[in-house]
Every structure is written in C-alpha cells, then in structure tokens.
VEXVEXFI-584419 format. One record per residue (C-alpha): y, z, x; residue in one letter. Coordinates in steps of 0.2 Angstrom, whole numbers, m for minus. Layout:
@north:Y up:Z east:X aa:A
...
//
This chain:
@north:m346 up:449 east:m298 aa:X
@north:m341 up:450 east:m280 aa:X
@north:m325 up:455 east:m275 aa:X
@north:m317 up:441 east:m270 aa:X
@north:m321 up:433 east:m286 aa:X
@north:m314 up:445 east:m295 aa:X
@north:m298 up:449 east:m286 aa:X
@north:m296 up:429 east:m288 aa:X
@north:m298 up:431 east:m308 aa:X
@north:m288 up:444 east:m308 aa:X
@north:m275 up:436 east:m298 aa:X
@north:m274 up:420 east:m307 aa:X
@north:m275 up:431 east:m323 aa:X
@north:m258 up:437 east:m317 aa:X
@north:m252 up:418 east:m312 aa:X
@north:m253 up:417 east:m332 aa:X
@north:m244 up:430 east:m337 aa:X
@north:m230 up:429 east:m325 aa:X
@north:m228 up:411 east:m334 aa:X
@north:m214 up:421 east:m347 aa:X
@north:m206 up:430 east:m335 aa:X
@north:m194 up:418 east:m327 aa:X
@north:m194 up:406 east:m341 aa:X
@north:m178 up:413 east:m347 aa:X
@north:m171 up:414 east:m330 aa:X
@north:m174 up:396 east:m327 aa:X
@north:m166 up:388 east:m341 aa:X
@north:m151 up:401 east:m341 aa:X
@north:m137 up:387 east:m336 aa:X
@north:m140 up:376 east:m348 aa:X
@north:m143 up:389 east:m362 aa:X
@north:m126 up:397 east:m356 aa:X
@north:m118 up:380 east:m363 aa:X
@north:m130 up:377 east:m377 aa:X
@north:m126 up:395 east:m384 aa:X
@north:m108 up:398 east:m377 aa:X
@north:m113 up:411 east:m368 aa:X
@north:m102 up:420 east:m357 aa:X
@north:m109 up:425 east:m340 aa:X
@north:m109 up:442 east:m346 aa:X
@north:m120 up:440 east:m362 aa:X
@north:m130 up:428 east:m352 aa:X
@north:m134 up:442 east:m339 aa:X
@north:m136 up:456 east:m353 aa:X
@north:m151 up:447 east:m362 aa:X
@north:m161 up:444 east:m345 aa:X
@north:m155 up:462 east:m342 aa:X
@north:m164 up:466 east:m364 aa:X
@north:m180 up:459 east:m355 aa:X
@north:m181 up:472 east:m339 aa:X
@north:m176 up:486 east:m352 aa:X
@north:m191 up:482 east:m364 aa:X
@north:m201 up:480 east:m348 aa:X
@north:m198 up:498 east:m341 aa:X
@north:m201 up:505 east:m358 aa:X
@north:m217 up:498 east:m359 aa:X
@north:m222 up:503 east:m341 aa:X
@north:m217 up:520 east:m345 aa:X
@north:m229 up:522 east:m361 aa:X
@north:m242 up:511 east:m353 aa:X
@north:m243 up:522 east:m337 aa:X
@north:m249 up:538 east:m348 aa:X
@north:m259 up:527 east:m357 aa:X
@north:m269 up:522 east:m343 aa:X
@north:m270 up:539 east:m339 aa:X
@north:m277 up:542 east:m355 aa:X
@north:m289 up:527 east:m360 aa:X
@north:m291 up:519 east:m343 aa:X
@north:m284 up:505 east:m335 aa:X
@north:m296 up:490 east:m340 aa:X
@north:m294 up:495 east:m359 aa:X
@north:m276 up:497 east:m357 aa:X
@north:m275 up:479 east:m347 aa:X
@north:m285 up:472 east:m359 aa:X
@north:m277 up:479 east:m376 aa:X
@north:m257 up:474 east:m368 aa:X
@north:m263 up:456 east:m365 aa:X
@north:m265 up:453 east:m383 aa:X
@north:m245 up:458 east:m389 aa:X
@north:m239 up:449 east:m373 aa:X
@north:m246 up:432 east:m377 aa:X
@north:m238 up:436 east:m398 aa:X
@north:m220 up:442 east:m389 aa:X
@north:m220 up:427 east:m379 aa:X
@north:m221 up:413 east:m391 aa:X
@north:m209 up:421 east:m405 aa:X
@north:m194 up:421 east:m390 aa:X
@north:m200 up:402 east:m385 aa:X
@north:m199 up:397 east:m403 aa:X
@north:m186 up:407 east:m412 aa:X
@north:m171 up:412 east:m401 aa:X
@north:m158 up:403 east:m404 aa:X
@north:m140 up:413 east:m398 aa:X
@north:m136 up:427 east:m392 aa:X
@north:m140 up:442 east:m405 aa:X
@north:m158 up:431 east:m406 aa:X
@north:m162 up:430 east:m388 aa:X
@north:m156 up:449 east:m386 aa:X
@north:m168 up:454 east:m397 aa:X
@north:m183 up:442 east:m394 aa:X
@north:m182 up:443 east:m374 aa:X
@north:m182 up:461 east:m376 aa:X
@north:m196 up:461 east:m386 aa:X
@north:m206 up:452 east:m375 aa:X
@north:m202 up:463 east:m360 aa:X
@north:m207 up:479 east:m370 aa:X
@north:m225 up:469 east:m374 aa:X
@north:m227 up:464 east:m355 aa:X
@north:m228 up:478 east:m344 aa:X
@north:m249 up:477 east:m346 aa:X
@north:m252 up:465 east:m334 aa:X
@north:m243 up:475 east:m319 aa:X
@north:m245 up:495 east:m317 aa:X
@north:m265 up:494 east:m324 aa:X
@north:m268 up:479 east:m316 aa:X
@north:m263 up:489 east:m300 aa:X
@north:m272 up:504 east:m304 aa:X
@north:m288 up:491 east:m307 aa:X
@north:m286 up:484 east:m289 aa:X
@north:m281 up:503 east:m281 aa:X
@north:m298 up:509 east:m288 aa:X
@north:m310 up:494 east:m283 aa:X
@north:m300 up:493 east:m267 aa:X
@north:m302 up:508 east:m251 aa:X
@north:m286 up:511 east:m244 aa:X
@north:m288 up:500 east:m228 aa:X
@north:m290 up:485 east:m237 aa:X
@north:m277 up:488 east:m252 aa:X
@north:m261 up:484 east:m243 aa:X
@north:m268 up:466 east:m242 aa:X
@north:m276 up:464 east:m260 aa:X
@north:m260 up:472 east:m267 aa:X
@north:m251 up:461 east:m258 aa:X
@north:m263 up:443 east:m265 aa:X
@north:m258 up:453 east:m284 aa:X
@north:m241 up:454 east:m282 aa:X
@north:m242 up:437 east:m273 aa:X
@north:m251 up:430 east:m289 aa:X
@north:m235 up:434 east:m298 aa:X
@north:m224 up:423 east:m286 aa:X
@north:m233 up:410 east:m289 aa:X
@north:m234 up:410 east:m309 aa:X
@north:m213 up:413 east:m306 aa:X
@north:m215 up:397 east:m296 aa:X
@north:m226 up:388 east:m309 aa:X
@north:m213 up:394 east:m323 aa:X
@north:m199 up:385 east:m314 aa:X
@north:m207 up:370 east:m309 aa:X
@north:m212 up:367 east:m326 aa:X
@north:m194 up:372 east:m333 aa:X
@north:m188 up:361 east:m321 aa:X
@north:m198 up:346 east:m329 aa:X
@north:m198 up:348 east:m345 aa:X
@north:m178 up:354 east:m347 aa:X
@north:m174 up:337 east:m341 aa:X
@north:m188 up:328 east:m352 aa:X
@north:m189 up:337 east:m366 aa:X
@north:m177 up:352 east:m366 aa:X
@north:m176 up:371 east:m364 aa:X
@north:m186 up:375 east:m380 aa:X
@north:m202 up:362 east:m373 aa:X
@north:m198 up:371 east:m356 aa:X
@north:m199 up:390 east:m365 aa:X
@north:m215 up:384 east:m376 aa:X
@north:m225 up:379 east:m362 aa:X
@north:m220 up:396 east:m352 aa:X
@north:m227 up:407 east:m366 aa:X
@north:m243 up:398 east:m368 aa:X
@north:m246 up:405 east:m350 aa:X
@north:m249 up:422 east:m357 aa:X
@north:m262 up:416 east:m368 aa:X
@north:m271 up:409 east:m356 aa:X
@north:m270 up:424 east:m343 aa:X
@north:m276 up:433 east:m358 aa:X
@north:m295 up:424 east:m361 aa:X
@north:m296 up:423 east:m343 aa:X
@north:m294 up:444 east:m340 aa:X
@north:m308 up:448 east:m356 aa:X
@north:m320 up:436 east:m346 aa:X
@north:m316 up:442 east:m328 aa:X
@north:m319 up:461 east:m332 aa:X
@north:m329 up:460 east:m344 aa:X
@north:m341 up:471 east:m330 aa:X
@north:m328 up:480 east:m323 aa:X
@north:m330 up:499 east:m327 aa:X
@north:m316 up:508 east:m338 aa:X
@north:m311 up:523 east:m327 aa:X
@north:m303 up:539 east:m336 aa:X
@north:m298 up:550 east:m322 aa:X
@north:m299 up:569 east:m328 aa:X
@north:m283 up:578 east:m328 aa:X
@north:m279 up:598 east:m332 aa:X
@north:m264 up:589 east:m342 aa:X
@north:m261 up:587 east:m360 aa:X
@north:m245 up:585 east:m359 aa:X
@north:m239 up:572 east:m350 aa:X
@north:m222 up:580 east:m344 aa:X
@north:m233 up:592 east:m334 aa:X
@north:m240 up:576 east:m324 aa:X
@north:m222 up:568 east:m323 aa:X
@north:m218 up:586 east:m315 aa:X
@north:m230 up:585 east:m303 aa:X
@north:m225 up:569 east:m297 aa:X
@north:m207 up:573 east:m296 aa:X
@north:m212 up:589 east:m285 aa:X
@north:m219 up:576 east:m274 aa:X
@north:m207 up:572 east:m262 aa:X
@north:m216 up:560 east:m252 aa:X
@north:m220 up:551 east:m269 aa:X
@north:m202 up:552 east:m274 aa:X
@north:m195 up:546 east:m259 aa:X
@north:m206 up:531 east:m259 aa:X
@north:m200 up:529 east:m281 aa:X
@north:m182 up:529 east:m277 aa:X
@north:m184 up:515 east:m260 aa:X
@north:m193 up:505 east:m275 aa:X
@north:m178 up:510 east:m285 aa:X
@north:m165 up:501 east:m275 aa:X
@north:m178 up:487 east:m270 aa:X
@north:m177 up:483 east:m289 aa:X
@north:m159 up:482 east:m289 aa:X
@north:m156 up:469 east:m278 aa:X
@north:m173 up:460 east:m280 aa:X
@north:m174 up:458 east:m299 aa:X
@north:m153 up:455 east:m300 aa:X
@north:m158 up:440 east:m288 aa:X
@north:m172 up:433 east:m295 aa:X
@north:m161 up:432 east:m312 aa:X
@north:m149 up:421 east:m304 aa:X
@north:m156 up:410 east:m292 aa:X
@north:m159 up:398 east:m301 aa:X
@north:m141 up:396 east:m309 aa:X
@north:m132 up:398 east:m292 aa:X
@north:m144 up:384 east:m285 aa:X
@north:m138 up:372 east:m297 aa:X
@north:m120 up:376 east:m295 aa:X
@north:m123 up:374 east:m275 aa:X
@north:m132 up:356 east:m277 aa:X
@north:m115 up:352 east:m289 aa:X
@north:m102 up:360 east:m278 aa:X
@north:m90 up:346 east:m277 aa:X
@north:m98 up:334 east:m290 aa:X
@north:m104 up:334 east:m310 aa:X
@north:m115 up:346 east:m316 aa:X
@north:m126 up:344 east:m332 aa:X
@north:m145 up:343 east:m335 aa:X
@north:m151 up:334 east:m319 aa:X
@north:m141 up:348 east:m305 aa:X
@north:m148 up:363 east:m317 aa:X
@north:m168 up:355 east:m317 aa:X
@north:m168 up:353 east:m298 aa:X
@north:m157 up:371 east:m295 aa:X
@north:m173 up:377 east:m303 aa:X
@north:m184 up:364 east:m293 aa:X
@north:m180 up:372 east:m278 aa:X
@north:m180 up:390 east:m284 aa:X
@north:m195 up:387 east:m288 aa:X
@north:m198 up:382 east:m269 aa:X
@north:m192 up:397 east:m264 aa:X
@north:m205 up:407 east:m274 aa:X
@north:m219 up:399 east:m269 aa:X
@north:m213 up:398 east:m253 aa:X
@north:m210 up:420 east:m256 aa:X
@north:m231 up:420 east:m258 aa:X
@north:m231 up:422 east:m239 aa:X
@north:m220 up:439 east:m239 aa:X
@north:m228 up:448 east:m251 aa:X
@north:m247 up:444 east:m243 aa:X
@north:m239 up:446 east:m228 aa:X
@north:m231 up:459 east:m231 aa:X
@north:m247 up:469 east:m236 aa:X
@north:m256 up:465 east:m224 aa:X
@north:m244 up:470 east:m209 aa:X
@north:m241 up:486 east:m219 aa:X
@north:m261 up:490 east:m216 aa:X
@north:m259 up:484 east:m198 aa:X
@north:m241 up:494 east:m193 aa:X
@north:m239 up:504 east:m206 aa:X
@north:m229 up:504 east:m224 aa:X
@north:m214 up:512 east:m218 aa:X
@north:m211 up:500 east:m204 aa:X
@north:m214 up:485 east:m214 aa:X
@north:m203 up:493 east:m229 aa:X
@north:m188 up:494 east:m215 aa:X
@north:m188 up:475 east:m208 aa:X
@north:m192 up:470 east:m225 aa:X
@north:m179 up:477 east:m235 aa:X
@north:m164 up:477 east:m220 aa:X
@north:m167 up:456 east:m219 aa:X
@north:m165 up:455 east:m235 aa:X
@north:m148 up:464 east:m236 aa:X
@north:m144 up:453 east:m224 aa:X
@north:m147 up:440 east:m235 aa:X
@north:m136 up:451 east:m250 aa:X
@north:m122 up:450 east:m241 aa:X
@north:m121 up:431 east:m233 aa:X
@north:m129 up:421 east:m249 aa:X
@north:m114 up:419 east:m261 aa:X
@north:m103 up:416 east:m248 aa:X
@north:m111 up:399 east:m245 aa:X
@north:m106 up:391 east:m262 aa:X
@north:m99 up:377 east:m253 aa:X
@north:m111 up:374 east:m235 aa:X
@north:m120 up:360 east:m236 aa:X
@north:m137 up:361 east:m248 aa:X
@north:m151 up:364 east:m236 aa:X
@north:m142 up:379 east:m227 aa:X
@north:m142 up:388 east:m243 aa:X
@north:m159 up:382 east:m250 aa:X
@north:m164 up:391 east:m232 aa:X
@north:m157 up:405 east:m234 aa:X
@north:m164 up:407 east:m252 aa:X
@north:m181 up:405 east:m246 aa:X
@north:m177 up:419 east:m234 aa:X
@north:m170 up:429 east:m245 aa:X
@north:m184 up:426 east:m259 aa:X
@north:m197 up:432 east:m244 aa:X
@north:m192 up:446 east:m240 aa:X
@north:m184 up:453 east:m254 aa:X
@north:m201 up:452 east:m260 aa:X
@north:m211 up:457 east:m246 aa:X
@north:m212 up:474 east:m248 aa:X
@north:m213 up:474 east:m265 aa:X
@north:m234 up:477 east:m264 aa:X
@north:m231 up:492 east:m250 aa:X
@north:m221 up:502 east:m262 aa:X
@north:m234 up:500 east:m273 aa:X
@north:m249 up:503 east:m262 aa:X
@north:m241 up:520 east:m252 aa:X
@north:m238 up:526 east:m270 aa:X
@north:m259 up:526 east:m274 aa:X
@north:m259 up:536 east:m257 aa:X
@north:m246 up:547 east:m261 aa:X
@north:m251 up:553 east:m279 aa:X
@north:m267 up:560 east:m286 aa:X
@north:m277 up:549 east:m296 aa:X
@north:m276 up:559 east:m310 aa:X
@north:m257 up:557 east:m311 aa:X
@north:m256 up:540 east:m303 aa:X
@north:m251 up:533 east:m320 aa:X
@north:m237 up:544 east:m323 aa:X
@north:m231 up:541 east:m306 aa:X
@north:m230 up:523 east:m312 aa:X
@north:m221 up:527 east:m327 aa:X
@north:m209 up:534 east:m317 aa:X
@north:m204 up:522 east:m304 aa:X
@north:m204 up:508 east:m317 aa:X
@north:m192 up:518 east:m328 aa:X
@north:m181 up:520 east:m312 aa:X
@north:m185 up:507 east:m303 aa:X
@north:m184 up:494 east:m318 aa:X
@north:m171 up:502 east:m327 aa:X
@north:m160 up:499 east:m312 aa:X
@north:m167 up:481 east:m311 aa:X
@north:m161 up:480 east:m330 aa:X
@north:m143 up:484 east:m326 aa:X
@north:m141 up:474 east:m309 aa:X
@north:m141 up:456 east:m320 aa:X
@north:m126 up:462 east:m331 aa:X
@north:m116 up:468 east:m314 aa:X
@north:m118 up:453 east:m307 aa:X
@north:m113 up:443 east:m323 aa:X
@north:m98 up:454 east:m325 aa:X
@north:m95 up:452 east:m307 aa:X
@north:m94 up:433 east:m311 aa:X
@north:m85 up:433 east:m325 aa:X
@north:m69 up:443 east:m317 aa:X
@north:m68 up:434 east:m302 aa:X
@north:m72 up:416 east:m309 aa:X
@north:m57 up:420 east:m325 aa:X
@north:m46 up:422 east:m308 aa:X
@north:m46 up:403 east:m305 aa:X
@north:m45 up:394 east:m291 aa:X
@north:m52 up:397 east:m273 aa:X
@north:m56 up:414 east:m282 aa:X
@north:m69 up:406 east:m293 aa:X
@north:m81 up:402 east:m276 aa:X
@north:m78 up:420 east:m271 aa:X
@north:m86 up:426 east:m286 aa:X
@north:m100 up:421 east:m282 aa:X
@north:m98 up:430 east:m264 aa:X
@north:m94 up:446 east:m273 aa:X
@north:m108 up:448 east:m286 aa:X
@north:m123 up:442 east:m273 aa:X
@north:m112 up:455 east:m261 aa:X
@north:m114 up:469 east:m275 aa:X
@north:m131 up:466 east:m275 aa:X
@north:m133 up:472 east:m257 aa:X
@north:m122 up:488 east:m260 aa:X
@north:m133 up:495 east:m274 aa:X
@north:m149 up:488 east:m259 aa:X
@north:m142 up:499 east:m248 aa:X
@north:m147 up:516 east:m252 aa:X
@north:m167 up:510 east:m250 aa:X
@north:m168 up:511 east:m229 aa:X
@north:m160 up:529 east:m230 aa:X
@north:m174 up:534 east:m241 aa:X
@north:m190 up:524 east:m233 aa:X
@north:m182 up:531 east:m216 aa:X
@north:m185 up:550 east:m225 aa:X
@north:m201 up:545 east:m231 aa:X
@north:m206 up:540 east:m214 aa:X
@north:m200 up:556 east:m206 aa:X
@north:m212 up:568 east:m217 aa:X
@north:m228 up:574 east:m210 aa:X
@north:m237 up:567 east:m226 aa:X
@north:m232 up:550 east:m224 aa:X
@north:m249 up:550 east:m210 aa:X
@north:m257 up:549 east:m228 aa:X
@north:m252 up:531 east:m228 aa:X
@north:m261 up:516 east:m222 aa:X
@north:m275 up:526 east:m214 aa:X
@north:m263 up:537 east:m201 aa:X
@north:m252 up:522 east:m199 aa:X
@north:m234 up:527 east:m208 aa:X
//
C-alpha cells in the first residue's frame, strides 16, 4: 500500500473512533436537565472520561513498547467499539454516566499514542510534522462529525439516538484499521529495560523531552477544558436574551461543530509550518493566540452571535494547532526504544490535567452563576478566564525547550 493510501486509512480510521469522544460533550446541556445535573457533576463525568483516558494511555504506552504498536492498535480497537455502546445505551444519571464515560475513556486511548508511533515509524522526520499533523486533523474532523450528528439527531430523535449513533463510530474505525494494516509490519523496538520505571526514568532525565511533556501539559488544560464546553456555552450564547430548550442546544452544537471542522486547518497547518520554521516557533504563536482567546471568550456572553462563533473558530484553531508539534518533537527527542513510555507519561500529565480543567470550569460556573444577577454572565468570563491561567505556564516552557542546544534535534535543525 502506498503511503498516501495508508496515512488516509489510518486517518479516516481515526475519524471513527474520535465519533465517541465528543458525544458526551455534545449533548451535555440537555443531559444537565434530563438528569438535574449540576454544572459541577456535569463537568466531573466529562472530566471520568479524560481520567480513564490517561490511564489507558499510560498502560498502552509500555505496551507498545512491549508488543508493538500495530498489535497494540489493533487489540484496543476491539474494547473501544464495546465501551462505547454500553455508555450510548445504558447511562442514565449521574453515578451511571460516571462510571460508564469513564469506562469508555479507560478503553480508548488505542487509537492515539500507537497510532502515533505507527505514523513516527513509517514517516522520516522531515515529513512527520505534516502527516502527524493530517492524524491529529483526522480527529477534529470525527469531533466535528460527532456534533453534527448530535446536533441532528438530539432535536429528531434525542440524546440517546444522538449517543447510539456516536458509538457505532468506533466499530466502524475498527474493521477499517484490521484491513488498512493488515501489511503494515509489527515493530518491537529492543530495549535494555524490563522494568518499565527504568524507561520512565530515562525519559524524565530528559530535559528537552520533559520540557516539551510539561508545554503539552498546560496545552491540555486549556484545550481539553474548552473542547468540553463549547458546545454548552454556544447554546447559551444563541439564547442570551431569548428561550432556551432543544432547538438553541442542537444548533450551539451545530456551530461547534463548525468550529472543529473549521480547526482541521490548524492542526495540518500547524504541522506543516512546524517542519518549515521549526516546532518551537509554531508552539509560541500557536499557544499565545490561543490564550488570547482564554481570556476574551466568556466575556462575550452577550455580543452579538457571529462575533462569538468567530472567536470560537479562532480559538478551536489554534488551541489545536500545536497539538501534533508536541507530538512530533517528542519522536525526536526520545529514543525509540522509550518512545512509549514518553507517551505514557505526558498522557498521565498531560491528560490528567485535561481531566481536572472540566470540573474547575464547572465549579467555576457554579459559584459565580448561584451569585445571581449580572454575576451569572460573568461566570462565564471567569471559568473560560481560568482556563487561560492554568495555559499560561505552556510558553515559559516551549521558550526553555527552545533555548537548549538539543532542541536543533527537532524539525531537521529547525527548533
């Protein structure tokens, strides 16, 4: 299979299982009512999912490591697709949905850190920021799918049709992958470690590596509190003034939807100007546009609709569009034979502090809108706003990364 053909396979493989991700996400306004949920709990069981998620990319990283990443890709696929459908059919309130989207976080994690490693190891490292950055792309545009098809079917059929139909994206991702690399060679890197703290050791000795994990870090923070709100806050924007319900929450998650198909561009394009002027400099105007974004979004609950869906669609962009660079200066950074360990730990950082931003925000909400009044709106302000402060601390560390002599390792010379 040539290459193109398989990146493509792969990528729509990843279209599928990025289906579930969102799903829960997208319908979060109307299952807030359905379930009386407080903005709290609602933000704790999307923060279950990310925590299920880090576990499993921690465990899969050394797995990879161990068994190679094809089989490790291939084997994850199968509980993903069963994780999915029991949430989409059985959750019903909050201890459910807990327990349920966390399960299905903790059976997802295949599809990302090996199928990154799959494209690292195919891919020589001046065309990897670009193909990283179509894989991670892939993903925006199952998030996209997810919402468009949430925001269909929630007005049509409800949330349940609307989760159903998400989960069934995972089986399909699934049958595709067995068929896409069926010829794709298993690689087991050798390694002097049987223990796998002795590889996490060596990866947190690596202080280029490390510096790169903790930018991903507070990347994660803001980008994974954001993409579990957007939707919700859309809606409340389109109803700011008027009557909520069913019809303002399917088109909030009509246009966040927008906004991530529309976010495709920054993580391609994010790539590929990494290759061209190198990872650190894209990191830098990636991540400070999107603080800027942090700090103005909530404040514009009541602007008229198109600024905000504007600033959205920035903000989705780049928020995203470094989001393959972190990934790709990592395979540059690390020994292969550790490479999945260095995985394991930036998605236990990095995803443990997406797993918490959710809840912040959500508690966030909840003080300021049991305030009342004008104070309500400002709510909003002030939990987008913490997202920024805990974004903050990513530049200082991509501006250390840049400084080392090592970081010529990356993009070919080009830092």
């Amino acid at each position: 299979m040539s290459d193109g053909r398989w990146i493509a396979s792969l990528c729509l493989a990843r279209v599928g299982f990025a289906l579930i991700f969102v799903a829960y996400s997208a319908s979060l306004g109307l299952l807030k009512q359905d379930w009386g949920l407080s903005s709290a709990q609602a933000g704790l069981i999307q923060s279950a999912w990310h925590v299920g998620y880090l576990v499993s990319l921690f465990a899969i990283g050394f797995l990879a490591d161990r068994y190679g990443a094809k089989r490790t890709f291939l084997a994850t696929s199968v509980v993903a697709c069963a994780s999915g459908l029991a949430f989409a059919l059985f959750a019903d309130g909050f201890v459910s949905a807990l327990l349920l989207h966390g399960l299905a976080g903790l059976c997802s994690g295949g599809s990302y850190t090996p199928g990154m490693t799959l494209v690292a190891e195919r891919f020589p490292a001046v065309r990897r920021g670009r193909v990283m950055g179509y894989f991670l792309a892939a993903a925006s545009l199952g998030y996209a799918l997810s919402l468009w098809l949430s925001s269909v079917l929630v007005v049509t059929s409800g949330w349940r049709a609307a989760l159903v139909a998400c989960a069934l994206g995972p089986v399909a991702a699934s049958l595709l992958s067995f068929w896409a690399l069926r010829s794709t060679r298993n690689v087991v890197h050798p390694s002097g470690y049987s223990n796998p703290l002795r590889a996490l050791a060596e990866v947190w000795r690596n202080k280029p590596a490390m510096l790169a994990v903790w930018a991903y870090v507070f990347h994660s923070w803001e980008l994974l509190g954001m993409w579990a709100w957007l939707p919700t806050y859309l809606g409340v924007v389109l109803a700011y003034g008027g009557e909520g319900g069913t019809g303002m929450a399917g088109l909030g998650i009509a246009f966040a939807a927008l906004t991530y198909l529309i976010s495709m561009v920054g993580s391609i394009g994010g790539g590929v100007l990494s290759d061209r002027w190198g990872r650190t400099a894209v990191i830098l105007l990636m991540s400070l546009a999107s603080l800027i974004c942090s700090f103005s979004f909530g404040w514009l609950i009541a602007a008229p609709a198109w600024i905000v869906i504007a600033v959205a669609i920035a903000y989705n962009l780049t928020a995203i569009g470094d989001s393959s660079i972190y990934s790709t200066a990592l395979t540059e950074l690390v020994p292969g034979h550790c490479l999945g360990a260095a995985w394991a730990l930036r998605s236990v950082l990095g995803f443990g502090a997406g797993a918490i931003s959710p809840w912040v925000f959500g508690l966030v909400l909840d003080l300021g809108q049991g305030a009342g009044g004008a104070r309500a709106d400002a709510a909003w302000g002030w939990a987008w706003t913490a997202l920024g402060l805990g974004a903050m601390l990513g530049p200082i560390a991509t501006l250390r990364l840049r400084a080392l002599r090592e970081s010529v390792q990356m993009a070919g010379g080009r830092r």
